[in-house]
Structure formats: C-alpha cells, structure tokens
SETI-40707 format. One record per residue: x, y, z of N, C-alpha, C in turn. Coordinates in steps of 0.2 Angstrom, whole numbers, padded with zeros to 4 digits, always signed. Each point is the difference from the previous one (the first is absolute). Layout:
<recs>
XYZXYZXYZ/...
</recs>
This chain:
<recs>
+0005-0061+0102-0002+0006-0002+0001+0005+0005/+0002+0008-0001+0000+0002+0004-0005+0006+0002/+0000+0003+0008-0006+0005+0001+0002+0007-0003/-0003+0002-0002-0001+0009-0003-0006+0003+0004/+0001+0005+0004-0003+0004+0004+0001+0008-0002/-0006+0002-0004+0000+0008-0003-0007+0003+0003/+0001+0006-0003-0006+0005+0002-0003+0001-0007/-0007+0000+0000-0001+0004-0006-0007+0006+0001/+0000+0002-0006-0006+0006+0003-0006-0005+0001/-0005+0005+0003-0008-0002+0002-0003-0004-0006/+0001+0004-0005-0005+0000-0005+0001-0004-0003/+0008-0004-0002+0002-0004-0004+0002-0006+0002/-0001-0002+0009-0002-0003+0001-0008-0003+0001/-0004+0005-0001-0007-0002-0001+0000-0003-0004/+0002+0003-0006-0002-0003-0006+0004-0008-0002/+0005+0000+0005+0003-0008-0001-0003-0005+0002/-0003+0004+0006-0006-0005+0004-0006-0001-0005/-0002+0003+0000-0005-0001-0006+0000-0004-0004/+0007+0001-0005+0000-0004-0007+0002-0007+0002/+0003-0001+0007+0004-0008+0001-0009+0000+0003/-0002+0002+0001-0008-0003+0003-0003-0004-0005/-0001+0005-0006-0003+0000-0006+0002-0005-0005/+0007-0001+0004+0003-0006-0007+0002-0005+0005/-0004+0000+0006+0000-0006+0004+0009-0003+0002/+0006+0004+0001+0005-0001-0002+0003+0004+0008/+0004-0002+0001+0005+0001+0009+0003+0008-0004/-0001+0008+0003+0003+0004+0000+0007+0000-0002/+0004-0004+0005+0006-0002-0004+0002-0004-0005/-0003-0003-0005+0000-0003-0004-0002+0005-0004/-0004+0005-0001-0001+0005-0006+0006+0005+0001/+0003+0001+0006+0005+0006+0000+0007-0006-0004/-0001-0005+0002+0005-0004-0004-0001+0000-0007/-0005+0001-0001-0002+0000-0009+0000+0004-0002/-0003+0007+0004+0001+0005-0004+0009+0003+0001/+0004-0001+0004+0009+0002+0002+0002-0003-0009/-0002-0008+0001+0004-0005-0006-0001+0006-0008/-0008+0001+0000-0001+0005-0008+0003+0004+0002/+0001+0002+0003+0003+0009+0000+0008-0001-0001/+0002-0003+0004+0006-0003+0000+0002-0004-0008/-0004-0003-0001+0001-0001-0009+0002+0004-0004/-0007+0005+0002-0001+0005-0007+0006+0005+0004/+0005+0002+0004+0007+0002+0003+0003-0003-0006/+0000-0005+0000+0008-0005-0004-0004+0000-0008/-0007+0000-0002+0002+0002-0007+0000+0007-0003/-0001+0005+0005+0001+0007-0003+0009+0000+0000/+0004-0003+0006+0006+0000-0001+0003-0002-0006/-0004-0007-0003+0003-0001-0005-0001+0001-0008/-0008+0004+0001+0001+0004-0006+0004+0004-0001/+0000+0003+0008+0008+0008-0002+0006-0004-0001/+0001-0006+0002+0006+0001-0004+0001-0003-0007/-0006-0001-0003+0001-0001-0008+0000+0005-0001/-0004+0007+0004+0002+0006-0005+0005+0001-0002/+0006+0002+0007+0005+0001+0001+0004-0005-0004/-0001-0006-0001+0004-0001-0005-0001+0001-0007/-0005+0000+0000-0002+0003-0008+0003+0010-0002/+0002+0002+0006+0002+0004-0003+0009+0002+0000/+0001-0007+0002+0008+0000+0001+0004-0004-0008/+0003+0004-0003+0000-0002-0006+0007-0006-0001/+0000-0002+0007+0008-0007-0003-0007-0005+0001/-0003+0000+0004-0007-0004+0001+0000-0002-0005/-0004+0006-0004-0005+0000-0006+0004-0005-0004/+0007+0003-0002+0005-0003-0006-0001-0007+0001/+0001-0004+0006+0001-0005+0003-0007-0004-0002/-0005+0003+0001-0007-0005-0001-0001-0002-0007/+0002+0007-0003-0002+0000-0008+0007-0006-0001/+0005+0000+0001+0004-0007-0004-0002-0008+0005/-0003+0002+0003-0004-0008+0003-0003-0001-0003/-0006+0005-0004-0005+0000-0003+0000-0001-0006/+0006+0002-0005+0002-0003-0003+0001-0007-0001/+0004-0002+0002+0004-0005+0001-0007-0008+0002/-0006+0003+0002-0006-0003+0003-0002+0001-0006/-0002+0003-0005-0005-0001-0007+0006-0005-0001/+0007+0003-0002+0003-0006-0005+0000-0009+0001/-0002+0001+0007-0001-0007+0002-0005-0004-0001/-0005+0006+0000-0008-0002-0005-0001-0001-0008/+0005+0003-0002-0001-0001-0008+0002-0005+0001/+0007-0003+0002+0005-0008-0002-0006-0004+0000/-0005+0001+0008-0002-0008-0001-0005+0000-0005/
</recs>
C-alpha cells in the first residue's frame, strides 16, 4: 500500500475527525471509502454518457435494432 500525504481545509477535516470518531472507523479508511464512491459514481456517469452518445449516433442505433431483431427471433424459435 502506498503513502498519500495531502492538505485539506480546517473544516472538512473536522468533520472527518468527527464522522471516523463516530463510526468508530481509522480517518483513513473513511477517506478511502468515501475516494472508492465518488470515484464509482465518476465511472457511472461516464458510462451513462456514453449510452447517450450512442443513442444518438444513428449506425449504432441501426446496429442495435438488427441485434434486437435477430434476439426476439431467437425467442420465438424456442
């Protein structure tokens, strides 16, 4: 594992003192869990945008709908 050495404001490190107090939990370990969600909810807003974006690119589109096709017909047969 490696060191990370940062600065943060007064305030918001009070209140990390506080919450790791209060959840009985080591400082470091809430900044590692609060980094992990945040860093999560990064990679699903990425990848909702790019459904947008593909949803608005029309070879895509063509392209999903004949998968989709082709996916009911495979459900009628059986």
């Amino acid at each position: 594992m490696a060191v990370f050495t940062s600065t943060l404001p007064d305030d918001l490190l009070k209140r990390l003192s506080e919450n790791a107090k209060k959840l009985s939990v080591p400082k470091n370990k809430l900044l590692e869990r609060a980094l992990n969600a945040y860093l999560d909810q990064i990679n699903k807003a990425e990848y909702a945008k790019s459904y947008k974006q593909f949803g608005d690119d029309e070879d895509i589109m063509k392209a999903a709908e004949e998968g989709m096709s082709d996916y009911y017909k495979q459900i009628e047969d059986q």
